[in-house]
C-alpha positions in Angstrom: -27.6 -32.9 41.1 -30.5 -30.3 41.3 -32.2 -28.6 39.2 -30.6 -24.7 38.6 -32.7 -22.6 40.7 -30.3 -20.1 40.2 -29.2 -19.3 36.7 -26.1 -17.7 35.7 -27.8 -15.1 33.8 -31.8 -13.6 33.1 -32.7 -10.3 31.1 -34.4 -8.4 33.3 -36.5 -5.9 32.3 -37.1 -2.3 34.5 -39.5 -0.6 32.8 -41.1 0.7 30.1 -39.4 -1.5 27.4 -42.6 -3.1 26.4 -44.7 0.3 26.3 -41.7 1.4 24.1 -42.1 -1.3 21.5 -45.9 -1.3 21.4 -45.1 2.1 21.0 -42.8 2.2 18.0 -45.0 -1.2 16.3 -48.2 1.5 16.8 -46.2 4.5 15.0 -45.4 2.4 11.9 -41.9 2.8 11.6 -40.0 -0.2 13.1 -36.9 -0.8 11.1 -34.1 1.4 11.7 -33.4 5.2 12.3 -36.9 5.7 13.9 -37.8 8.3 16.5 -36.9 5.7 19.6 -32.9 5.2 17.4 -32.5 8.7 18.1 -33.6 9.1 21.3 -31.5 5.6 22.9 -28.4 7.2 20.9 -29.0 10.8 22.3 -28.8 8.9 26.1 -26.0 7.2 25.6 -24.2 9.8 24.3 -25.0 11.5 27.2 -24.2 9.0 29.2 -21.2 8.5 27.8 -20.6 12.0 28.7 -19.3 13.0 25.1 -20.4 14.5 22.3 -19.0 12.1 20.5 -21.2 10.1 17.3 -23.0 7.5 18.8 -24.4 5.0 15.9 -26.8 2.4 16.7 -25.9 -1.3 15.3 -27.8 -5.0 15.0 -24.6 -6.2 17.9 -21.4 -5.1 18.9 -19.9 -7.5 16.7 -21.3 -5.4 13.7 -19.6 -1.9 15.3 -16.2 -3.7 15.4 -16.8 -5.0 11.9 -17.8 -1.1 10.9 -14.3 0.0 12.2 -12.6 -2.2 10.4 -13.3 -0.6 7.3 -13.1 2.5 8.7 -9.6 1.4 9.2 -9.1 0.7 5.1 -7.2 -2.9 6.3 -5.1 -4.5 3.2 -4.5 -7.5 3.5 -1.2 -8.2 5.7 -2.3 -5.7 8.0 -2.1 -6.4 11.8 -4.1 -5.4 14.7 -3.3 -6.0 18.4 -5.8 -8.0 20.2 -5.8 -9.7 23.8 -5.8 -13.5 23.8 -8.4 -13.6 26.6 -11.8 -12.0 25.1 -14.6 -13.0 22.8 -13.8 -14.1 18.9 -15.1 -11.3 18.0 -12.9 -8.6 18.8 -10.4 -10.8 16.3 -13.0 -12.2 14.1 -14.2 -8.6 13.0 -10.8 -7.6 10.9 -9.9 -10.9 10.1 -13.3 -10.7 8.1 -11.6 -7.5 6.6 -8.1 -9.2 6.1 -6.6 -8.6 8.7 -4.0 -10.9 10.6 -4.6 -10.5 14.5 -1.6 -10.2 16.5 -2.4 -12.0 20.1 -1.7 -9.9 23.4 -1.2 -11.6 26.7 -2.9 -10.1 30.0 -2.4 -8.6 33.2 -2.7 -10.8 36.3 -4.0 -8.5 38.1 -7.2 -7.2 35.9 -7.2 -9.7 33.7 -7.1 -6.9 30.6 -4.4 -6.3 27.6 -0.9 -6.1 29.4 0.5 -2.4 28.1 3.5 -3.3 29.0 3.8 -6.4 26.2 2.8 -3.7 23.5 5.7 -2.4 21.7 6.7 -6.0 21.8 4.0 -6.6 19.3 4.4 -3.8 16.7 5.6 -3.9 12.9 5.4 -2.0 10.2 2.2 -3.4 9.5 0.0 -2.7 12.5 -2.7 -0.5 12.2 -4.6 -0.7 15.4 -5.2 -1.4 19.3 -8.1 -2.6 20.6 -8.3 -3.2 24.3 -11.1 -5.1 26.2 -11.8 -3.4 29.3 -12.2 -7.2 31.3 -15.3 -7.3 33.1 -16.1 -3.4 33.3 -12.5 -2.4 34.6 -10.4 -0.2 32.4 -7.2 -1.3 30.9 -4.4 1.1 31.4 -5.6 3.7 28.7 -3.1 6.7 29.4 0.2 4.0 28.5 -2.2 2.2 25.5 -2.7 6.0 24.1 0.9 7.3 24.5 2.0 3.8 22.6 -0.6 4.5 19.9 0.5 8.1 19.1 4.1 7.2 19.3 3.7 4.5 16.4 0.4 6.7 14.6 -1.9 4.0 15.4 -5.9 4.0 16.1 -7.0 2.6 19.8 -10.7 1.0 19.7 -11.8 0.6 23.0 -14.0 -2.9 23.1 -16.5 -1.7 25.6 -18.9 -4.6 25.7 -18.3 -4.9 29.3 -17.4 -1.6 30.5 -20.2 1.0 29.5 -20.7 3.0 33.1 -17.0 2.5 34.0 -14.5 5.2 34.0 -10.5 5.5 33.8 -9.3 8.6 35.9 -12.7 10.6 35.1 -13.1 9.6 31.8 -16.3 7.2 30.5 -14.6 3.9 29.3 -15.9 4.4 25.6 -15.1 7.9 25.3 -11.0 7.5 25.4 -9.6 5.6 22.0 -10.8 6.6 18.6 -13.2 4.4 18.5 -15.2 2.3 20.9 -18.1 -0.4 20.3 -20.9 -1.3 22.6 -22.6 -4.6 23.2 -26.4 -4.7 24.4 -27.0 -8.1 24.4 -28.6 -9.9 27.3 -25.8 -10.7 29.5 -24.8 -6.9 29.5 -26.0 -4.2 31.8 -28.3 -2.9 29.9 -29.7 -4.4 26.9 -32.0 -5.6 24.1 -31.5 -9.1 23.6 -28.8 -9.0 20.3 -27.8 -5.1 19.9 -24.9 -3.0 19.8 -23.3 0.4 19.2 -20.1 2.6 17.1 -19.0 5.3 19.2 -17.0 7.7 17.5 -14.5 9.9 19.3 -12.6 11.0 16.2 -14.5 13.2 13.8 -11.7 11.9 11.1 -14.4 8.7 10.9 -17.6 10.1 11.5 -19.2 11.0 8.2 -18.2 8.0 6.8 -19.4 5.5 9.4 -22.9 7.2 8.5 -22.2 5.7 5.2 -21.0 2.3 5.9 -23.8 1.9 8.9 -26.8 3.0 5.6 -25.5 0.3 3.3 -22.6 2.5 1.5 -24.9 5.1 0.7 -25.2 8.9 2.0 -28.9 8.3 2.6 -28.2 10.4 6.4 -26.1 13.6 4.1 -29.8 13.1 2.0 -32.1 13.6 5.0 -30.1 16.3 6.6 -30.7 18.4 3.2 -27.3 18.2 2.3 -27.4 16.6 -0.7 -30.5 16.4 -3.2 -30.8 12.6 -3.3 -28.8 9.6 -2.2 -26.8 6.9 -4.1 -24.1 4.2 -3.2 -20.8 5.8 -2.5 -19.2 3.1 -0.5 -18.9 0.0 1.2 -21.3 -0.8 3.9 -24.1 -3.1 4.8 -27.1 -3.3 7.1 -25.7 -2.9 10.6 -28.8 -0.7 11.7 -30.6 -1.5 15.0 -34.6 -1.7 14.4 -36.7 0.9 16.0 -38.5 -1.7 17.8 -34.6 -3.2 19.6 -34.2 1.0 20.2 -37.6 0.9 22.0 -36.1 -1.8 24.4 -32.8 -0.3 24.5 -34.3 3.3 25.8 -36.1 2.1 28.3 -33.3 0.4 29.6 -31.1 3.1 29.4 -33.4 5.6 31.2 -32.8 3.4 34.4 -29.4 2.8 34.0 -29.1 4.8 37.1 -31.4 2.2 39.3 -29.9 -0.7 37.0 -25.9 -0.1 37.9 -27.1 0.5 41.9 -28.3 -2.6 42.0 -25.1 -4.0 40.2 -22.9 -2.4 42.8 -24.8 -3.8 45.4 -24.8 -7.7 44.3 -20.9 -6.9 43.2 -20.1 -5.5 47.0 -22.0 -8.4 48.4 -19.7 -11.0 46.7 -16.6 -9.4 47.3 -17.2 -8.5 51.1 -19.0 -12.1 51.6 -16.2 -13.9 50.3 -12.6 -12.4 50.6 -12.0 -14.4 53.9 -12.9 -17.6 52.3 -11.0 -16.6 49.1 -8.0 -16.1 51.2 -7.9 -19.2 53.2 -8.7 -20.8 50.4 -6.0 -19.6 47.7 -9.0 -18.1 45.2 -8.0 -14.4 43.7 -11.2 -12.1 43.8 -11.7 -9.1 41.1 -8.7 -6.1 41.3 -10.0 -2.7 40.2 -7.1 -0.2 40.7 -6.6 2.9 41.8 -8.5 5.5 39.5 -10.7 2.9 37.9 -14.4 2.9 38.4 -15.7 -0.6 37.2 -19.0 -0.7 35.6 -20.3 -3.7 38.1 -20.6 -6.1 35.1 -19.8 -9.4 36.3 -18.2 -11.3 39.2 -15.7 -13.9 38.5 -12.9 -16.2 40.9 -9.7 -17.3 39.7 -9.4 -21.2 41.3 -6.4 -22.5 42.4 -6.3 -25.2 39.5 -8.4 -25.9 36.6 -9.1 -29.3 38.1 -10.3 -26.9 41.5 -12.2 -24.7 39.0 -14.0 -27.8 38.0 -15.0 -29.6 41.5 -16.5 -26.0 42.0 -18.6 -25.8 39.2 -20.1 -29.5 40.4 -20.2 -28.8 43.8 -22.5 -25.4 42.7 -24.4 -27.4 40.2 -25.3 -30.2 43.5 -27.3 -27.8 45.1 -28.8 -25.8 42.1 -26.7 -22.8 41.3 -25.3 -21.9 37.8 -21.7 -20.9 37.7 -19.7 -21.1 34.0 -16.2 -20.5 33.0 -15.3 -17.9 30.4 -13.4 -17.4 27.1 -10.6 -19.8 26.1 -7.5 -18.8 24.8 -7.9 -17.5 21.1 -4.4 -18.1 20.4 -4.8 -21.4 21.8 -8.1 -22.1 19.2 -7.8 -23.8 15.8 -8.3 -20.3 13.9 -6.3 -18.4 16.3 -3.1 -21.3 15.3 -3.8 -20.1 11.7 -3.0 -16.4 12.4 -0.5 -16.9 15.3 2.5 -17.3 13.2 4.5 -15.4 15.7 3.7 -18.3 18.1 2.9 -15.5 20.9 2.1 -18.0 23.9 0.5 -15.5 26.2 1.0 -17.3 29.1 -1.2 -15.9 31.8 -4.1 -16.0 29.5 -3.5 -19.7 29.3 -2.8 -20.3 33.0 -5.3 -18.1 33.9 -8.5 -18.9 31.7 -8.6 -22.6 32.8 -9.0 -21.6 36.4 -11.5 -18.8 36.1 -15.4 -19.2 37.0 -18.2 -16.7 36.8 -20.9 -16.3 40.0 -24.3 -15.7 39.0 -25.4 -11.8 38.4 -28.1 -10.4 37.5 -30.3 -7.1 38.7 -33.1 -9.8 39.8 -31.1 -11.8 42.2 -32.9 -11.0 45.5 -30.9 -10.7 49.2 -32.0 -14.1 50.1 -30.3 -16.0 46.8 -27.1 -13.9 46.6 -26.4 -15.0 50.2 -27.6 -18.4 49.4 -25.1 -18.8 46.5 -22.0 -16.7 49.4 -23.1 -19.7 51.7 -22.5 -22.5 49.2 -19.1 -21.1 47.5 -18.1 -21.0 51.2 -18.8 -24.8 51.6 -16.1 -25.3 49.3 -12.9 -25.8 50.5 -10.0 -26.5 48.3 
């Protein structure tokens, strides 16, 4: 085996991230709600294209944790998930006592299958919260028209899909509430960082609250009360000046950053759909309406044992592929809460066989067709 020449994944940094911090360690204010918090959440409000309340938080994990108690979940209550994400779209309400209710997934997109919904609603649910898979929207118009049929709340995971839009709109800007991720694997990011959009003004003034440990320090500085005190739950989900310094100078080349993106994506998908059909491999599916946010490139194998040889047969000549997230209903906490016994299973046919090709903005012409040429090699 050689050494990875190629990794899976590097931050790359496009400008003026460093001058930022320097910047805001110079000014003397580096912990949170500094003059670069407001500017990074003024772009990506913007490029969210909403005037929706865009808070700033230590990860995306934190922002799902923040709308679970916007939610006020009692313990019993039940909110619908997708098998096939990260723990922490689950693990953020089952920290609030919540029981999550596991959703199977498309085929086709890999996201929440809509059509499974209903299926999966009591008297108890409370919320929605679709993962739009890889920067492709889930099917939002039937996920809404579900949720306002049974008076629930949609939060729109968007750790993937920040640049992406369903039928015009901004993935982000569609449920009542979406989160962000910024860490380093996403398009644009700041190491460990996230972000609480709100698109329903029911939640906004409290999230202030709950994001400035359960105080209304923010209703203080805006002059609307005469000093601040603890009025409710919270803790310190605030992103440092110094991560907001990083963050805005990602964000001001988001433009140059998702270009790039679209060109490695294209480059995949046109190198390697012949070999993917001779070959039995499915490549990425963004329907009609959708415009993905370019955030990763993945291929379904024929087999898990298929998915495997790949991985070896990239590792022999130095290029970093890895598999994604296993089944949460499947996992030994996700057996705890799935007392349903919802199998989910495409999730669990589908997550054994799925590998993920390297992408990153820095991955010149000369390795991306390196890493086509060696995926072609392989021949199942």
């Amino acid at each position: 085996m050689k050494a990875i020449k190629i990794p899976f994944n590097r931050p790359c940094w496009v400008g003026s991230e460093l001058a930022n911090i320097s910047d805001s360690m110079k000014s003397g204010h580096v912990s949170g709600n500094g003059e670069y918090t407001k500017k990074a959440q003024s772009l990506l409000r913007e490029n969210l294209n909403s005037t929706s309340k865009v808070l700033l938080t230590t990860s995306c994990t934190h922002a799902l944790e923040m709308t679970a108690i916007l939610l006020d979940l009692q313990p019993g209550d039940e909110v619908i998930v997708p098998s096939f994400t990260f723990v922490s779209t689950a693990l953020a309400f089952v920290m609030h006592g919540a029981i999550p209710v596991f959703a199977d997934i498309r085929p086709d997109t890999l996201n929440i299958d809509e059509a499974t919904l209903e299926s999966l609603i009591s008297g108890r649910t409370r919320a929605i919260v679709p993962v739009h898979y890889a920067g492709v929207s889930c099917d939002m118009d039937a996920i809404m028209d579900i949720a306002e049929r049974y008076n629930l709340i949609v939060i729109e995971d968007n750790a993937h899909g920040l640049f992406g839009t369903y039928n015009g709109r901004n993935l982000g800007s569609i449920g009542h509430m979406a989160t962000q991720s910024f860490h380093e694997t996403k398009n644009i990011i700041c190491g460990e960082g996230g972000a609480l959009v709100i698109n329903d003004s029911r939640f906004s003034e409290r999230a202030e609250i709950l994001l400035e440990k359960g105080t209304n320090r923010a209703n203080f500085f805006r002059g609307e009360v005469d000093k601040y005190t603890w009025v409710d739950k919270g803790s310190s989900y605030l992103m440092s000046n110094i991560l907001a310094a990083c963050l805005y100078g990602q964000l001001l080349k988001s433009s140059e950053i998702q270009k790039k993106r679209k060109i490695i994506w294209n480059t995949y998908f046109d190198g390697l759909k012949a070999w993917a059909i001779t070959n039995g491999v499915q490549l990425p599916y963004v329907p009609d309406g959708c415009e993905q946010a370019f955030h990763m490139f993945y291929l379904i194998l024929p087999s898990a044992q298929a998915r495997s040889n790949f991985i070896d047969h990239m590792n022999s000549e130095g290029i970093s592929t890895v598999f994604h997230y296993l089944p949460l209903h499947e996992s030994p906490m996700g057996k705890k809460f799935n007392t349903s016994n919802n199998k989910c299973p495409v999730t669990s046919e589908t997550a054994g066989r799925l590998v993920r090709l390297p992408f990153f903005i820095d991955l010149t012409h000369e390795q991306l067709n390196f890493v086509i040429g060696v995926v072609k090699q392989y021949q199942i």
